[in-house]
C-alpha positions as CSV (number, residue, x, y, z in Angstrom):
1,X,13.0,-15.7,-5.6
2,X,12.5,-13.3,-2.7
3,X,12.6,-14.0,1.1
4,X,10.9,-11.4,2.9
5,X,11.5,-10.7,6.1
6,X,8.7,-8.6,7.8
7,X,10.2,-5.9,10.7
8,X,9.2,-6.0,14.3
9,X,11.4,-4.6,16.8
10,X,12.8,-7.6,17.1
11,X,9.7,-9.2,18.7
12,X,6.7,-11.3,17.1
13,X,6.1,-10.9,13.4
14,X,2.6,-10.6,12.1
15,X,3.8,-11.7,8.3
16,X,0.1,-11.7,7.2
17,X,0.1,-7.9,8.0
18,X,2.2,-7.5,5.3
19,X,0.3,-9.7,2.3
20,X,-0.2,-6.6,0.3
21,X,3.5,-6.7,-0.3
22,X,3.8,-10.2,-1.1
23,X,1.4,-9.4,-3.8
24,X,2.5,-7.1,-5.4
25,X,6.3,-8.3,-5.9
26,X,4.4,-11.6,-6.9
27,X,3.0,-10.2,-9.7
28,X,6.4,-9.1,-10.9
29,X,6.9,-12.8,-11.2
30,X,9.1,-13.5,-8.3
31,X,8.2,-16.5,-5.8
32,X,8.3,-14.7,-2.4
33,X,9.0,-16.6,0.8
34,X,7.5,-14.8,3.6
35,X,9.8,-15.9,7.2
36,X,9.0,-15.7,10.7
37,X,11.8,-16.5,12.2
38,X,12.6,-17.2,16.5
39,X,11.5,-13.4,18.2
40,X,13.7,-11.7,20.5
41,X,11.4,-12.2,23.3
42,X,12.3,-16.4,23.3
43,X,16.0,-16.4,21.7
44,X,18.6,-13.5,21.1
45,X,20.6,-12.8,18.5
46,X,22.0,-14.3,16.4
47,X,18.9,-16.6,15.7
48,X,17.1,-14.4,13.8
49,X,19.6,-14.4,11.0
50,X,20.4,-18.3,11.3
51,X,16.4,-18.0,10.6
52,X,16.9,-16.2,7.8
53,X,19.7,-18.4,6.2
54,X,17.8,-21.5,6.9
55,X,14.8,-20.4,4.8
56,X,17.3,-19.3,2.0
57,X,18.8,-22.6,2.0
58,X,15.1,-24.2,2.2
59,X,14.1,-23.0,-0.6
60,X,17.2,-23.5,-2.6
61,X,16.6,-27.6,-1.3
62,X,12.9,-27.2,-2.5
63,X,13.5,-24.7,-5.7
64,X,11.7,-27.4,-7.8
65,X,8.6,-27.9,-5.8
66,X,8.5,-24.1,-5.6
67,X,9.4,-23.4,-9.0
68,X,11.9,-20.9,-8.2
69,X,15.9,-20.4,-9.7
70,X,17.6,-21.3,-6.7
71,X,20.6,-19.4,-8.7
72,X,19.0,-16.4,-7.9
73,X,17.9,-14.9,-4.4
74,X,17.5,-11.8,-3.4
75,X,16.4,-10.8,0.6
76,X,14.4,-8.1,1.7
77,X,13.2,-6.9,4.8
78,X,12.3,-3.7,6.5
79,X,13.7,-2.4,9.7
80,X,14.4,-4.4,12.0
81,X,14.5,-7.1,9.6
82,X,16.3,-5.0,7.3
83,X,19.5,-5.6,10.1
84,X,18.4,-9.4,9.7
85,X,18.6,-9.3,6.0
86,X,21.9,-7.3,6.1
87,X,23.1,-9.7,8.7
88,X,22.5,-12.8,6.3
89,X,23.2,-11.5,3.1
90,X,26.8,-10.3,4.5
91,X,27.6,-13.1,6.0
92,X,26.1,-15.9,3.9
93,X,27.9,-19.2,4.7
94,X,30.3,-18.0,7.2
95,X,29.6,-17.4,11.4
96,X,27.7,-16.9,13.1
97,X,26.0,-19.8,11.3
98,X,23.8,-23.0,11.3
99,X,23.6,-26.7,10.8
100,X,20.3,-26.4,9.4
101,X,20.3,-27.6,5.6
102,X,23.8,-27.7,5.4
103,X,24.4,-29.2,2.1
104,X,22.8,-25.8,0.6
105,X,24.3,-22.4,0.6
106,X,22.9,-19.5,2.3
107,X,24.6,-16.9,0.2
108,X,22.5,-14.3,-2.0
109,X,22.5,-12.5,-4.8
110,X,21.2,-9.3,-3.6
111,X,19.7,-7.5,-0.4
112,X,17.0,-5.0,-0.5
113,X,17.4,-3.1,3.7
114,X,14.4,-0.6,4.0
115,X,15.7,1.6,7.1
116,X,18.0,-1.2,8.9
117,X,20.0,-0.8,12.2
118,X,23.5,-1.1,10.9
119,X,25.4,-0.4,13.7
120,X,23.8,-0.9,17.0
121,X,26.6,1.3,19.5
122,X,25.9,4.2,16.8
123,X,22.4,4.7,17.4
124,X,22.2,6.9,19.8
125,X,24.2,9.5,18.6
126,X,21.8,10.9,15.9
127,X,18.4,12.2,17.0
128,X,15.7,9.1,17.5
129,X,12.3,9.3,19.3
130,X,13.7,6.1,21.3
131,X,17.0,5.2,23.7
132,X,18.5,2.9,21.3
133,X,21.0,1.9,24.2
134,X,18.7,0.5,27.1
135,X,18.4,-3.3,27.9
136,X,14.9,-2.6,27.3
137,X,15.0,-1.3,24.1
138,X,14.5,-3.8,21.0
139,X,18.7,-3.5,20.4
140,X,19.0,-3.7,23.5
141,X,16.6,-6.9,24.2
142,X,17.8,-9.0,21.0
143,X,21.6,-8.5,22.6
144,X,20.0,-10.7,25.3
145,X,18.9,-7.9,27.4
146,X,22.3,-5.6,27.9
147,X,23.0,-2.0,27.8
148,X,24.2,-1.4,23.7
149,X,26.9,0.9,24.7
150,X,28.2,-0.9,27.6
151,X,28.1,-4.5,26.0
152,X,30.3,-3.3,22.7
153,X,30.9,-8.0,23.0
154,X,27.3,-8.4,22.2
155,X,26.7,-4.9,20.0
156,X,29.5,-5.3,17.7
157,X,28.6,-9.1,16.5
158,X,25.1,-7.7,15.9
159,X,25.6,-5.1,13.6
160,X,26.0,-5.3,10.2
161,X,28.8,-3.1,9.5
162,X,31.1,-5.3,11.0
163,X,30.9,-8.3,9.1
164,X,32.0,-5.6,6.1
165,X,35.6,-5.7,4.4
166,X,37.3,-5.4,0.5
167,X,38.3,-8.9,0.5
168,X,35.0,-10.6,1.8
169,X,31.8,-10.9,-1.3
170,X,28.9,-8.8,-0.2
171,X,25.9,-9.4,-2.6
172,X,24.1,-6.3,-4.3
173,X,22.6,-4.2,-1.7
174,X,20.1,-1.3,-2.7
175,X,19.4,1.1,1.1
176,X,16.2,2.5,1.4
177,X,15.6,5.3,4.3
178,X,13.2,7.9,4.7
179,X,14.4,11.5,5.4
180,X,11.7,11.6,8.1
181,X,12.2,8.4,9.8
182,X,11.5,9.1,13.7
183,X,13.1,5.9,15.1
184,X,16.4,4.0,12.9
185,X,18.3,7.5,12.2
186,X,19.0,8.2,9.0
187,X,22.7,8.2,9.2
188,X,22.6,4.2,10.0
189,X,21.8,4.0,6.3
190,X,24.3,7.0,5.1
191,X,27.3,5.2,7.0
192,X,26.5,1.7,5.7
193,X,26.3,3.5,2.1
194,X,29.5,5.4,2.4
195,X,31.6,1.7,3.4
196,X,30.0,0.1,1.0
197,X,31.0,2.4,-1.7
198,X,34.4,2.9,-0.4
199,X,34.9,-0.9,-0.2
200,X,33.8,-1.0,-3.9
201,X,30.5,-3.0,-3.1
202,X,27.9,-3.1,-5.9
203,X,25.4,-0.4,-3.5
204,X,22.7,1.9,-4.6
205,X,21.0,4.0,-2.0
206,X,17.8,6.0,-2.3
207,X,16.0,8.7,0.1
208,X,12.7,9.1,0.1
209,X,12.2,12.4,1.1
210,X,9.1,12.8,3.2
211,X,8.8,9.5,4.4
212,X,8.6,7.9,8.1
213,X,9.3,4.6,9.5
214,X,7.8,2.5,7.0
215,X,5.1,4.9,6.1
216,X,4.3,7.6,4.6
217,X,6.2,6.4,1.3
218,X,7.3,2.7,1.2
219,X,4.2,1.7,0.6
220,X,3.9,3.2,-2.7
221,X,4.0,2.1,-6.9
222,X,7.2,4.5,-6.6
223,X,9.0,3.1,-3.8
224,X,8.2,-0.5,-5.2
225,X,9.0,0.6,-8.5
226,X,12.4,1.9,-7.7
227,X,13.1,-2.0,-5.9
228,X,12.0,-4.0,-9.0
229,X,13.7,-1.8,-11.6
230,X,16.9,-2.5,-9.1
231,X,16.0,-6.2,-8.4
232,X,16.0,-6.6,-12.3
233,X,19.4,-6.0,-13.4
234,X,20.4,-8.2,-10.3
235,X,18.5,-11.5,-10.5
């Protein structure tokens, strides 16, 4: 089973804009549950990741009506919504947390993050087409409308790297980025790699070369391909 979780800036998801994809990992047999979860523009973080772990704890209440293995669940998601996947997946039944379906866990088997914010004060220190630091920016909006750099209270509990360390479980996490990606540097995904590995974390990272911000490459058989191959020896 896969819940997808379709990127956004942090704002309004269009999942349906994304239907191609459930498709297409459906047909790899895998029951994808597609989650729009509480935007930035009507709650701030950490909702969208308490989202995120109620729909994995749905569907492991309703694996049977959805004829899914609630033994295995992998999340995906793609920029912004790779951070929410990250978020989940790292911190699976711990804070910050939810009530919602509590007699199921949230925790995962593996996380697929396609060019993620991992560390929100580290943005803006690596060339961007956007100020990853103003209140206005989507970082800067899901903190609850604070300046990233000055607000290290609210940045630090929203970004992913800091929920990382060698005694805590992380599930299997495979980082995609493209080497041409104009907005979520490239080095958010190098430095979650390099802790990862150095923690000893089951992590595979791949660059795809010539690709954008979720164009110009993730779309693709290859791109896909290179997730299922991954997603098979994990679930």
């Amino acid at each position: 089973m896969i819940v997808f979780v379709r990127g956004s800036a942090f704002h309004e998801q269009n999942v349906t804009d994304y239907s191609n994809y459930f498709v297409r990992i459906a047909e790899q047999g895998y029951v994808v549950a597609a989650l729009k979860y509480r935007h930035s523009d009507i709650a701030p973080f950490p909702v969208q990741m308490q989202d995120c772990k109620t729909a994995v704890r749905f569907m492991r209440k309703n694996a049977e009506r959805f004829h899914c293995n609630k033994d295995r669940i992998a999340l995906w998601g793609d920029s912004s919504d790779g951070h929410t996947v990250l978020m989940a997946g790292f911190t699976g039944n711990r804070a910050p947390d939810t009530d919602a379906y509590a007699e199921e866990s949230a925790e995962v088997n593996a996380i697929v993050d396609w060019h993620g914010p991992t560390d929100f004060a580290k943005m803006n220190f690596y060339p961007s087409s956007q100020n990853h630091s103003d209140p206005q920016c989507p970082e800067g909006v899901v903190i609850g409308g604070g300046d990233v750099l000055e607000h290290p209270d609210l940045s630090s509990p929203a970004s992913p790297m800091t929920y990382l360390s060698a005694d805590m479980p992380t599930p299997s996490t495979l980082i995609m980025h493209g080497g041409r990606d104009q907005l979520v540097p490239f080095n958010q995904s190098c430095r979650l790699y390099a802790t990862l590995k150095a923690l000893g974390k089951d992590v595979t990272f791949y660059k795809l070369d010539n690709a954008c911000h979720a164009c110009y490459g993730f779309r693709s058989a290859r791109a896909l391909r290179l997730v299922f191959d991954w997603l098979s020896d994990r679930l």
